[in-house]
C-alpha positions as CSV (number, residue, x, y, z in Angstrom):
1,X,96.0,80.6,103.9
2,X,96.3,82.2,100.5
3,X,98.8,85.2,100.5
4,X,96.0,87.9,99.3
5,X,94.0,86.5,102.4
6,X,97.1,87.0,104.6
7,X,97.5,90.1,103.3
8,X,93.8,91.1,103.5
9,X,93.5,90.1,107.2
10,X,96.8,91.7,108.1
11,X,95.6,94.9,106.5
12,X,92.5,94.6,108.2
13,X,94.0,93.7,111.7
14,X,95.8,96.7,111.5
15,X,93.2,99.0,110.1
16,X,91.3,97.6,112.8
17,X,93.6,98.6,115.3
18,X,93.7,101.8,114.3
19,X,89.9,102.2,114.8
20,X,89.8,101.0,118.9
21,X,92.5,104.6,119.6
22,X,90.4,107.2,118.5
23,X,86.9,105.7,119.3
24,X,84.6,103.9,121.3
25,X,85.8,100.3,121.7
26,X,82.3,99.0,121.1
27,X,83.1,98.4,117.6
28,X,84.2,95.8,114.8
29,X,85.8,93.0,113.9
30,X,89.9,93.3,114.0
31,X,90.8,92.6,110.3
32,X,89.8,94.8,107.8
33,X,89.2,99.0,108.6
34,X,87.8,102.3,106.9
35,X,89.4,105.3,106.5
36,X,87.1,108.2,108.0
37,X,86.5,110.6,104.9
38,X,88.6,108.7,102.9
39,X,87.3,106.4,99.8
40,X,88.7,104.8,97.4
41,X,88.7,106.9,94.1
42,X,87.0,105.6,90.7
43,X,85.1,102.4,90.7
44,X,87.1,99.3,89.5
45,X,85.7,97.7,86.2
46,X,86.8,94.4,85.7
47,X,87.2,94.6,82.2
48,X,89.0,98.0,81.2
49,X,92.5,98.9,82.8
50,X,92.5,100.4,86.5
51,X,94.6,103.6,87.4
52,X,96.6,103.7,90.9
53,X,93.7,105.6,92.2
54,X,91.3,103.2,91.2
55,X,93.2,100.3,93.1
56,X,94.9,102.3,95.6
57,X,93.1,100.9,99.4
58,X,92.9,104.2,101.6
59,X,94.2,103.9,105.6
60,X,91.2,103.0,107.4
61,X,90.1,101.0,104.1
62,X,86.2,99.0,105.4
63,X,86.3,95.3,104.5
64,X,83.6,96.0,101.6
65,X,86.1,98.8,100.3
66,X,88.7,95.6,100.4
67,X,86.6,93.0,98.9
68,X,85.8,95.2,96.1
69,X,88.6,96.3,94.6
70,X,90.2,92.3,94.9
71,X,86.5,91.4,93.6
72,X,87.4,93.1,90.6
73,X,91.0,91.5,90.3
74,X,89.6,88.0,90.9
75,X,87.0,88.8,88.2
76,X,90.4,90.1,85.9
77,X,91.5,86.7,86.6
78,X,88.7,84.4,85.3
79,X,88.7,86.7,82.0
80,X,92.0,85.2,81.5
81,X,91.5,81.7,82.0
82,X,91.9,81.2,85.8
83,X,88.4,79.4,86.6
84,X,86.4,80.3,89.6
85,X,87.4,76.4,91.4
86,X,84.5,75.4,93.9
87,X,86.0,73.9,97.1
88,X,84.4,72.1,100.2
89,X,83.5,74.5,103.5
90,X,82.5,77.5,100.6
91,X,86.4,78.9,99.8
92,X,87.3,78.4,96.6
93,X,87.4,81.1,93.3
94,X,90.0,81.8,90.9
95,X,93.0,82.0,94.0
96,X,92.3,77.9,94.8
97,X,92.4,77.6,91.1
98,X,95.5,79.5,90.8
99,X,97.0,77.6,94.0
100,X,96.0,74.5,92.5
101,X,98.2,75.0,89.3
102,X,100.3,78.2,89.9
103,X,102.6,77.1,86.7
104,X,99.7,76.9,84.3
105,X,97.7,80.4,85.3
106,X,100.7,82.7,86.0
107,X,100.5,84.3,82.5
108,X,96.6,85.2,83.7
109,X,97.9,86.3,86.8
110,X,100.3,88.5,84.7
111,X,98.2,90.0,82.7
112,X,96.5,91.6,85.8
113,X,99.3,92.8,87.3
114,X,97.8,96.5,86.8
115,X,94.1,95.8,89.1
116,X,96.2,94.7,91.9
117,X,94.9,96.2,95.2
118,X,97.9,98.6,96.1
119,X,98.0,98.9,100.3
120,X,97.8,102.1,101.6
121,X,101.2,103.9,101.6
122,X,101.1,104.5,105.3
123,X,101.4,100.9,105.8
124,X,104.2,100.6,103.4
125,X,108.0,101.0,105.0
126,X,109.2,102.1,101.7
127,X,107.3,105.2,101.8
128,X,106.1,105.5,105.6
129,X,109.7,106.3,107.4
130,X,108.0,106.2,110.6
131,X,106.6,103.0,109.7
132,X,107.8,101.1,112.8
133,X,107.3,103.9,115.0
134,X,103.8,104.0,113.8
135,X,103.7,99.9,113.9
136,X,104.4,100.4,117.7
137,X,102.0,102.6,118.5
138,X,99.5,100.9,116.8
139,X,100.2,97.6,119.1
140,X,99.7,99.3,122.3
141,X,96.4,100.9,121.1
142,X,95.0,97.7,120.6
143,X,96.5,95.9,123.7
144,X,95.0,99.3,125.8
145,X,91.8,97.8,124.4
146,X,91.9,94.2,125.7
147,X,93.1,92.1,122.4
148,X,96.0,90.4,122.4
149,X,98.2,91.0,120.0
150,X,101.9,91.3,119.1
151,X,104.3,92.4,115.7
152,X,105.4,89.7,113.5
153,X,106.8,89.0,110.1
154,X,105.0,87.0,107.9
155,X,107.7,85.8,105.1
156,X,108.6,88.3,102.8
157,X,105.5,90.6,103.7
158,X,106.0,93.5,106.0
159,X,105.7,93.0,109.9
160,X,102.2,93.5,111.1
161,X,100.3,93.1,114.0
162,X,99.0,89.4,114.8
163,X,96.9,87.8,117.6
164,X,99.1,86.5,120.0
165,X,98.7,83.6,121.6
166,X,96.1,82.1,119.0
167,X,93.7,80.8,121.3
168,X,90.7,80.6,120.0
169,X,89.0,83.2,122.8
170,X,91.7,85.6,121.4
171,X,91.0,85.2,118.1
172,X,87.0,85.3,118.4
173,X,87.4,88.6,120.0
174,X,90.0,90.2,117.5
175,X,87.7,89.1,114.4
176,X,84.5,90.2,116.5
177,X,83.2,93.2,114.8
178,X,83.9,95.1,118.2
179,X,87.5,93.9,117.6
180,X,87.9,94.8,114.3
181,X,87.0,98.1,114.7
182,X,89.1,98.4,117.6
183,X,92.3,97.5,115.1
184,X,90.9,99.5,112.6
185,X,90.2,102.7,115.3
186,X,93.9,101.8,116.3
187,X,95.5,101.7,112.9
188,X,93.9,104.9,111.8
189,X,95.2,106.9,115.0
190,X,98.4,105.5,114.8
191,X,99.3,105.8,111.0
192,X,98.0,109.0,110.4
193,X,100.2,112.0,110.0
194,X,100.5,113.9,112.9
């Protein structure tokens, strides 16, 4: 799994999260969430240079609010050289390309350093000191809504929350759209200021 997609459906898993303690858990998938009232500020052209508002994901952030903004990255990309590789089973784009020869399209990746989706900081330890606190709280949300789920640490990335065990019942239901609200729900209730 590519690391923006780790990071993607880690964000989302815990946006999801957030979603299921403050609402009905009748709701999406477990992956990415939305913050209520919250948007993401500017709209991201691909060509011209991006503020930190403009790439900044808000708590709560909806998978289209996601997709967008790394859209517009990937799209960075390819205007420096990183082709948009087909690949079998319909993945593929300009992170296969970049997999496929990291050495070669690292100055491309460079370049776009600025349209980088920035994480919301309520997710970040560095600037959320109640981070783990908040991590916590987030986990027995969505367990008090029937997914299984646990903290990890996924290399160097922050710990987030993860289905636990990976059966494939487990995981159906956390990327259900019932269960990704549910993490989103759960996320937003447990990461926002109180």
């Amino acid at each position: 799994m590519r690391k923006a997609d780790m990071k993607t459906t880690g964000l989302a898993v815990l946006l999801l999260s957030l979603t299921a303690c403050g609402s009905d858990p009748k709701t999406p998938e477990p992956q990415v969430a939305a913050i209520p009232g919250a948007s993401v500020s500017a709209s991201v052209s691909p060509a011209g240079p991006t503020s930190g508002a403009d790439r900044q994901l808000p708590l709560g952030a909806s998978k289209q609010e996601i997709d967008r903004l790394y859209d517009a990255y990937y799209a960075c990309w390819t205007q420096h050289g990183v082709p948009s590789a087909p690949a079998q089973g319909g993945s593929g784009g300009p992170l296969l390309s970049y997999k496929m020869d990291q050495k070669k399209y690292q100055p491309a990746v460079d370049a776009c350093a600025d349209k980088e989706p920035l994480g919301p900081p309520e997710l970040d330890p560095q600037q959320n000191p109640h981070f783990a606190d908040d991590l916590r709280e987030q986990l027995q949300c969505v367990r008090s809504h029937g997914l299984s789920m646990e903290i990890r640490q996924a290399g160097s990335d922050n710990p987030s929350i993860w289905v636990a065990p990976e059966t494939k019942a487990n995981l159906e239901r956390a990327n259900s759209a019932a269960g990704m609200e549910i993490q989103r729900q759960c996320e937003i209730s447990a990461f926002t200021k109180k």
